[in-house]
C-alpha positions in Angstrom: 0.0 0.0 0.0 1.4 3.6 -0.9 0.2 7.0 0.2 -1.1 9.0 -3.2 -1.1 12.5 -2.9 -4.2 12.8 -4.7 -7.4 13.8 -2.4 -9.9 12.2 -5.1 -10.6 9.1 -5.2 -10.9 7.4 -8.9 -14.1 8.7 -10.3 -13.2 12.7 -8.9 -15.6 12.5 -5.9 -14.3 14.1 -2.7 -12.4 11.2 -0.8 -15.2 11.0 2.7 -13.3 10.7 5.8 -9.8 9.2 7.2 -7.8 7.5 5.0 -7.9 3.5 5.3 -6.3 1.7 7.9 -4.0 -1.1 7.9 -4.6 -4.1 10.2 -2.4 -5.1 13.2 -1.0 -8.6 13.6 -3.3 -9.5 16.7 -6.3 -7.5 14.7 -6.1 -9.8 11.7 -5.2 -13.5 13.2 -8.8 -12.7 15.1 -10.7 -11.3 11.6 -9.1 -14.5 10.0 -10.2 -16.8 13.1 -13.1 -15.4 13.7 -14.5 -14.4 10.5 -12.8 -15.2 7.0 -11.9 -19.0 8.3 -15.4 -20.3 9.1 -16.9 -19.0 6.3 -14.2 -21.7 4.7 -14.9 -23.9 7.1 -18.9 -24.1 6.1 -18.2 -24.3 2.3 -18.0 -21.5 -0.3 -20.4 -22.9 -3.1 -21.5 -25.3 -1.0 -23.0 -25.1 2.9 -22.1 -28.5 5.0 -25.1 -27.9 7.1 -23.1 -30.2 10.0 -20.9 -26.8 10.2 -23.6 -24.9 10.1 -25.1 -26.7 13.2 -22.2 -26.5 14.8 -22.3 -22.6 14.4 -25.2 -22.6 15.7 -25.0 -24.5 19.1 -21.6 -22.1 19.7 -23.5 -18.6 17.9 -20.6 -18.2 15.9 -21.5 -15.3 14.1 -21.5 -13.4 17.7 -17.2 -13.8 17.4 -17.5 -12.7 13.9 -19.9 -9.6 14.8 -17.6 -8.8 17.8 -14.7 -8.7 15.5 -16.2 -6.3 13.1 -17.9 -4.2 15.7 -14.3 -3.9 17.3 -13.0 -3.2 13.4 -15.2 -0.5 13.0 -15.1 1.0 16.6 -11.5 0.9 16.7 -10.8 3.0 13.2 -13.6 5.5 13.3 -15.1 3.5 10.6 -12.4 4.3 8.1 -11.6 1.0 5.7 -8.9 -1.5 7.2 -6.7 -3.5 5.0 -6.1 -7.0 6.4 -3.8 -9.6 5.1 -6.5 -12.0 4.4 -6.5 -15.9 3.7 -6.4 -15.3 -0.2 -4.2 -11.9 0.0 -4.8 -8.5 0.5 -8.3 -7.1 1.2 -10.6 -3.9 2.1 -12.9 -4.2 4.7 -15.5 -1.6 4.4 -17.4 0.3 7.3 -19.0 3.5 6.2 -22.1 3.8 4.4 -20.3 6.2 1.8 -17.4 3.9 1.6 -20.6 1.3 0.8 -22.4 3.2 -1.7 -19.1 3.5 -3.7 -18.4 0.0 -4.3 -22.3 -0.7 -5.2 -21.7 2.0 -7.9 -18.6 1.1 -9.5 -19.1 -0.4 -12.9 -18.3 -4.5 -12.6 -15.2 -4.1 -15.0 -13.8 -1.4 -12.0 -14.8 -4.0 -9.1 -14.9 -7.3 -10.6 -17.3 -10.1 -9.2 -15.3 -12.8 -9.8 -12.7 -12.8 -7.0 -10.4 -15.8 -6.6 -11.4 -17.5 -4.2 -15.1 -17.3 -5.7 -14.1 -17.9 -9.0 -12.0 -21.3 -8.0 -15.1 -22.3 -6.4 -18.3 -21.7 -9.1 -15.4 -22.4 -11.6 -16.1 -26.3 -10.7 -19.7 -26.5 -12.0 -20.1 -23.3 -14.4 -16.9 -22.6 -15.8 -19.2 -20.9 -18.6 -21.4 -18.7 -16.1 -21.4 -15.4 -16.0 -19.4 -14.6 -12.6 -16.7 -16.8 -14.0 -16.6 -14.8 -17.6 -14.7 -11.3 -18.4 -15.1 -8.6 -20.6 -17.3 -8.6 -23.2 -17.8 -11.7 -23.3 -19.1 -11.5 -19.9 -21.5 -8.5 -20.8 -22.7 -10.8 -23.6 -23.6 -13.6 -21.1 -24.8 -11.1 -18.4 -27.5 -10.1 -21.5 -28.6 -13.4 -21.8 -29.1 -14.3 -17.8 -30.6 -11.2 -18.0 -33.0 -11.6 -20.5 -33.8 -15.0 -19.6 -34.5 -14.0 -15.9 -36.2 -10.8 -17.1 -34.3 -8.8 -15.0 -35.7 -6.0 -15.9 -39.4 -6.7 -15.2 -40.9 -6.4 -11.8 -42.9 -9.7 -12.9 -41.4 -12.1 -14.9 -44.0 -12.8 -17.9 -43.9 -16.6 -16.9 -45.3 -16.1 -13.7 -48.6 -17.8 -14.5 -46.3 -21.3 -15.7 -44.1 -21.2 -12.6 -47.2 -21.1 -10.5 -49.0 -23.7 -11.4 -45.3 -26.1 -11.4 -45.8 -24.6 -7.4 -49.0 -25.2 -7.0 -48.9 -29.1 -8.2 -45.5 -29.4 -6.4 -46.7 -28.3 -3.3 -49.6 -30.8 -2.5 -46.8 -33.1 -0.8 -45.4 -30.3 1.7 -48.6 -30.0 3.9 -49.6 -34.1 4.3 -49.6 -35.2 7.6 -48.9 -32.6 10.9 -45.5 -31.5 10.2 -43.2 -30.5 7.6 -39.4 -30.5 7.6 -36.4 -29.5 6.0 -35.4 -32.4 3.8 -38.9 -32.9 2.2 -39.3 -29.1 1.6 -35.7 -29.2 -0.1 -36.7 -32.7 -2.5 -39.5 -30.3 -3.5 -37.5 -27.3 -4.2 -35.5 -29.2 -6.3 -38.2 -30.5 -8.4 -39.3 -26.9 -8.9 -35.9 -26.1 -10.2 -35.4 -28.5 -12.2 -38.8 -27.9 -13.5 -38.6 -23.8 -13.9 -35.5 -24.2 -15.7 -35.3 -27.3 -17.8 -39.1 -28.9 -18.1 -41.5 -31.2 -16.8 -39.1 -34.0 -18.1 -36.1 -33.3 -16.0 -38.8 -33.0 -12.6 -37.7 -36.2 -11.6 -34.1 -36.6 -12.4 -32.2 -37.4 -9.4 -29.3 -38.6 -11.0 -28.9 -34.9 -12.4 -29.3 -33.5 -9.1 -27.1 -35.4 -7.5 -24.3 -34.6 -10.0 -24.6 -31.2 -9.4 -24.3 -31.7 -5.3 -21.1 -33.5 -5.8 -20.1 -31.0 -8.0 -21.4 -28.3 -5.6 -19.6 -29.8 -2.7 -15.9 -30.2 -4.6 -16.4 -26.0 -5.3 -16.0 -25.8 -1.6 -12.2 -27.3 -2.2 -11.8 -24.5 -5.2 -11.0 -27.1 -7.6 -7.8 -28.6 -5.7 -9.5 -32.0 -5.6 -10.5 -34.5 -8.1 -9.8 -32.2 -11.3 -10.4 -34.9 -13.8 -13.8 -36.2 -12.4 -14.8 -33.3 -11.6 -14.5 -32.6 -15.4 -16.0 -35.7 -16.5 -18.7 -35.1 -13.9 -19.2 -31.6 -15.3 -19.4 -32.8 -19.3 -22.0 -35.3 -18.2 -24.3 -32.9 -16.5 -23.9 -30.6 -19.6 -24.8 -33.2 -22.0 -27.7 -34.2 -19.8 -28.9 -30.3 -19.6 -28.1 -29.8 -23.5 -31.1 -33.1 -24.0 -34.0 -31.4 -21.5 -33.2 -28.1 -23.4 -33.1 -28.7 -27.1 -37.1 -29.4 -26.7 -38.1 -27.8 -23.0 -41.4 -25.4 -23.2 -41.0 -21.6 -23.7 -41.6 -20.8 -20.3 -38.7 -22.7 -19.5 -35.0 -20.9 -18.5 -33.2 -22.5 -20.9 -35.9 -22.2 -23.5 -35.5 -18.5 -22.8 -31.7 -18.4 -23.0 -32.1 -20.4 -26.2 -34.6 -17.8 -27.8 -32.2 -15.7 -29.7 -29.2 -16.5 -32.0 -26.2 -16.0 -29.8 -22.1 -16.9 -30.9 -21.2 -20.5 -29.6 -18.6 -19.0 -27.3 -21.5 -17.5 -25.2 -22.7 -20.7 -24.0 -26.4 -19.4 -23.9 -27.0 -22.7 -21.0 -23.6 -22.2 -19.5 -25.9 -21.1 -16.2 -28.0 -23.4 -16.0 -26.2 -24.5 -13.4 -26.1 -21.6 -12.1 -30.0 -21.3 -11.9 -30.5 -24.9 -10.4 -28.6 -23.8 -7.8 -30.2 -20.3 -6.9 -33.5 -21.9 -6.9 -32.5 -24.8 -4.7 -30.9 -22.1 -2.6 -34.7 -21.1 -2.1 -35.4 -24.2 0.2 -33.7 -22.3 3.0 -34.5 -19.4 2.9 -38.2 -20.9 2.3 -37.7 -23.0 5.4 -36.4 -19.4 7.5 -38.9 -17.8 6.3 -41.5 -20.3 7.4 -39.7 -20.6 11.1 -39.7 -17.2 11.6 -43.4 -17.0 10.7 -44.3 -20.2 13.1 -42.7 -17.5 15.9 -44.5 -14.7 15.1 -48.1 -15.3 15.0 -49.6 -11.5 14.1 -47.4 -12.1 10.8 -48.5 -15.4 10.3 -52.1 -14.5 10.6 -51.6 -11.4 8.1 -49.5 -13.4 5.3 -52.3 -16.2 5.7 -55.3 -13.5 4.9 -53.1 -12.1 1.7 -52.6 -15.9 0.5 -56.4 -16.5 0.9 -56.7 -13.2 -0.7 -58.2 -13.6 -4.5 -56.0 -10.6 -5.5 -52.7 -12.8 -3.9 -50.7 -12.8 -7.6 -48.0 -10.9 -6.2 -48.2 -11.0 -2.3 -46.2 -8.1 -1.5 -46.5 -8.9 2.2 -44.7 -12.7 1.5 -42.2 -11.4 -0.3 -41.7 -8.7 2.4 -41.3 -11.6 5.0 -38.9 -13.5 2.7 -36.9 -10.6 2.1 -36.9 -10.2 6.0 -35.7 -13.5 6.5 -32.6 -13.4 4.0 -31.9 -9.9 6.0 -31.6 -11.7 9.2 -29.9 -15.0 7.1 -28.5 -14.2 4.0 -27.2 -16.5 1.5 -24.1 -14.9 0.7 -23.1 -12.9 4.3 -20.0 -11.1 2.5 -20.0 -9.4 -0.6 -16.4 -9.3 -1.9 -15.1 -7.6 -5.3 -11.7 -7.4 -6.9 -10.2 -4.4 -8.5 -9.1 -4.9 -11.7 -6.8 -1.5 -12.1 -4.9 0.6 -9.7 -7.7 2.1 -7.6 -7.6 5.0 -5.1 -9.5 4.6 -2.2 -9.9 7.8 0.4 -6.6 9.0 -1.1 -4.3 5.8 -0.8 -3.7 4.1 -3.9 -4.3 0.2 -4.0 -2.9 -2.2 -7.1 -5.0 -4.3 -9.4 -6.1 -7.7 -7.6 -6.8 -6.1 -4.5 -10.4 -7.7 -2.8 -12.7 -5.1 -1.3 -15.3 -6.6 0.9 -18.6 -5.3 2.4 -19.8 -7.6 5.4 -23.3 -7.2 4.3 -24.8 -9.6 7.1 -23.1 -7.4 9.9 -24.3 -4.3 8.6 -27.7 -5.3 7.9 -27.8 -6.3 11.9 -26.2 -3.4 13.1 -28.7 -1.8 15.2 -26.6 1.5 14.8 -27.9 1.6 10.9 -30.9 -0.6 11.1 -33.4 -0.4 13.7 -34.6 -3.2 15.7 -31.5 -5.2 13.5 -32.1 -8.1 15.2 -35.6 -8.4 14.7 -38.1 -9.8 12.3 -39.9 -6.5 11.1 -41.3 -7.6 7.2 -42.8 -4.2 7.4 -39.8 -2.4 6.7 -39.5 -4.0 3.0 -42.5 -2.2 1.9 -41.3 1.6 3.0 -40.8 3.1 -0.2 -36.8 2.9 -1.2 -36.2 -0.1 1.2 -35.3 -2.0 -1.6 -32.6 0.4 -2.8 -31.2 0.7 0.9 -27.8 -0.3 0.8 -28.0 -0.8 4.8 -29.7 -3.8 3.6 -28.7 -5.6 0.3 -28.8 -8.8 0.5 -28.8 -9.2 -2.8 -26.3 -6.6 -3.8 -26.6 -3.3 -5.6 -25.8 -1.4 -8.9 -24.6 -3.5 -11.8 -23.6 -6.5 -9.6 -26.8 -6.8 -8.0 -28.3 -10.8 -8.4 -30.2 -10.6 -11.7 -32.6 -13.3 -10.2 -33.6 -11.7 -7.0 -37.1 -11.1 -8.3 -38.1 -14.3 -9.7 -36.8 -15.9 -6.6 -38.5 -13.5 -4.0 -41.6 -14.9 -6.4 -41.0 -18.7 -6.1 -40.4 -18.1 -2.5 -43.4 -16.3 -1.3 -45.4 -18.4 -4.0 -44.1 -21.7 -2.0 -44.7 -20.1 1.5 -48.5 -19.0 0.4 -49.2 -22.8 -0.5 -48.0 -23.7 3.0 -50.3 -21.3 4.8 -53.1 -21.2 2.3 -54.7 -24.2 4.4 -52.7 -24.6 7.4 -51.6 -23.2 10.2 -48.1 -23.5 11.6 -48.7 -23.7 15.2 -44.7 -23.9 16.5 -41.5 -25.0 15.1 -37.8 -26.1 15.8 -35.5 -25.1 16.6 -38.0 -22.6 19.2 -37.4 -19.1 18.5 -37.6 -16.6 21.4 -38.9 -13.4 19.8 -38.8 -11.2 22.5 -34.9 -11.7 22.1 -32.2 -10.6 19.4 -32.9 -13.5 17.4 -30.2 -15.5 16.3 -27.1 -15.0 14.2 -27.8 -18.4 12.4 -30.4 -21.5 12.2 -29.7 -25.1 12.1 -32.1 -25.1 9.0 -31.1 -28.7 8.3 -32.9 -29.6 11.5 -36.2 -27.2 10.8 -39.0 -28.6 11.4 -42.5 -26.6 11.4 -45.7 -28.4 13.3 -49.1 -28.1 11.2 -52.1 -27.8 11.8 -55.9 -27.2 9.7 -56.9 -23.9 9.4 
């Protein structure tokens, strides 16, 4: 790191506060320990949801929020470069310091840092995180389009709920529902959404892609070859369901207009499978919290029973909520891909820049009742363009899917409620606590009852 004498930082806006910090020797061992490590430790691409049990017997988050908090405290807020496990990064603190790295462009602060890329790298080598250049903008276009990014409704809504809707009729048999059968019926949806009714039932698919999943959490270090073999497999077997999958369909989408081979047009599909897998969780949070917190229950129930309930704002207000309080991906981390200036000191290319989104969107210094389950504060106008909380990013990195999933979500969480009640759940959540930092939502189970 060098001092610049330049007061600006690389776009010409006046450089906000002290300059950045630099990290003791005690102060990073205990970021790395507390924080970087066990994010590691619980898998990158991948959650080992023993880990994440673990985690939450000890509260492990409450070391890593400790850490920050003392970060932050400590330097007035001011970014502090630590020598992380993959090299040199920018922890960020300040909301202006925040705003700029939603606003760079992507070619400025790259998405695909290396420890990220290594990982998705195993099972979508072709996706759009893992691309550069213009080749990546050509890719983003097609994700984009396919996802319609750009619509606030994506125009296959009707399809994708009645796939729900016929899905769904196993969640609610019997007087409980847990984790594992709301995750095999997740998956079916996925594979459905994307690829077609012919792929609903192809396990042997699905569990490709978890191995594959699960060997991104070693970066590719292990098993190159059959990971490779593994990966040209699933491709073939996505590159059959597509060639004649329905129009609703991803793929069919992505497949709509001529593109140059080197795009790969279904080079994330992978991708996809996994982000609406990824719903299960976040579903079965969602649906936890809800068990806890009866007056929400009751009012997400009336707009599911509603016969205007197409877009239920209110669900997808709690399920936005819920990935507040639990969010997929807890840090966001970028890369620079030039010599940047940052509050007047001059960082090289490669450098990571990281914005611990889950602490901020906790901190009860920037968010109000942080540690609470308050839906309502999704539907204040600009809440979605808060970049207290983004947990789905900002600016031209933001997830392109975040809408259609905030839609399968609440769709799958309106079926469950439509004609039940969920009268307690475990693990039992105290609500007139903080609630916790993280859920052992491998062990969820919800308790149902008739409405």
């Amino acid at each position: 790191m060098t001092q610049s004498t330049q007061s600006r930082d690389t776009r010409g806006d006046e450089a906000p506060g002290a300059p950045p910090a630099r990290a003791g020797r005690a102060e990073t061992i205990r970021f790395v320990a507390t924080h970087t490590l066990p994010v590691f430790v619980r898998g990158v691409a991948n959650p080992r949801f023993g880990v994440v049990a673990l985690y939450a017997r000890v509260n492990q988050p409450r070391w890593s929020t400790a850490t920050l908090r003392a970060m932050k405290l400590r330097h007035g807020g001011a970014p502090v470069q630590v020598r992380a496990l993959s090299g040199e990064m920018l922890v960020l603190f300040d909301q202006a310091d925040i705003k700029r790295f939603f606003a760079e462009p992507v070619p400025t602060l790259a998405m695909d840092a290396p420890d990220k890329y290594r990982s998705l790298a195993v099972f979508e080598p072709t996706g759009v995180i893992c691309s550069h250049g213009t080749l990546r903008e050509e890719r983003r276009r097609i994700n984009d389009e396919a996802l319609a990014a750009d619509q606030p409704v994506h125009p296959c809504r009707a399809s994708y709920q009645r796939i729900i809707e016929e899905e769904c009729r196993t969640l609610t048999t019997g007087d409980t529902l847990d984790y594992p059968r709301l995750r095999q019926v997740l998956s079916r949806i996925s594979r459905r959404v994307v690829l077609g009714d012919r792929a609903a039932g192809d396990e042997e698919l699905a569990g490709w892609l978890t191995t594959l999943r699960g060997q991104g959490n070693w970066m590719g270090r292990s098993r190159v070859k059959q990971n490779q073999a593994l990966y040209a497999k699933a491709e073939a077997r996505i590159a059959r369901y597509a060639s004649d999958a329905p129009e609703h369909t991803l793929a069919a989408r992505a497949l709509s207009r001529p593109s140059p081979e080197e795009t790969d047009p279904l080079g994330q599909t992978h991708h996809w499978l996994l982000a609406i897998d990824v719903c299960a969780p976040i579903i079965a949070r969602t649906l936890l919290l809800l068990a806890a917190h009866r007056a929400e229950q009751d009012a997400a129930h009336a707009e599911a029973a509603s016969a205007e309930a197409a877009h239920l704002p209110r669900l997808r207000a709690c399920v936005q909520e819920s990935v507040r309080l639990y969010p997929i991906v807890p840090d966001l981390v970028r890369v620079t891909r030039a010599e940047t200036v940052w509050r007047g000191v001059t960082y090289p290319a490669g450098t990571s820049v990281l914005v611990p989104i889950g602490y901020h969107q906790r901190d009860p210094d920037q968010v109000p009742g942080g540690h609470l389950f308050v839906p309502s504060r999704w539907q204040e106008d600009g809440a979605d363009q808060d970049t207290r909380m983004a947990p789905f990013g900002q600016g031209g990195a933001r997830c392109p899917g975040d809408r259609l999933g905030l839609l399968l979500s609440a769709a799958v969480c309106a079926e469950v409620l439509r004609g039940h009640r969920l009268t307690g759940g475990r693990p039992a959540l105290d609500v007139g606590r903080p609630l916790p930092g993280v859920v052992d939502t491998a062990g969820i189970r919800l308790r149902l009852a008739p409405r």
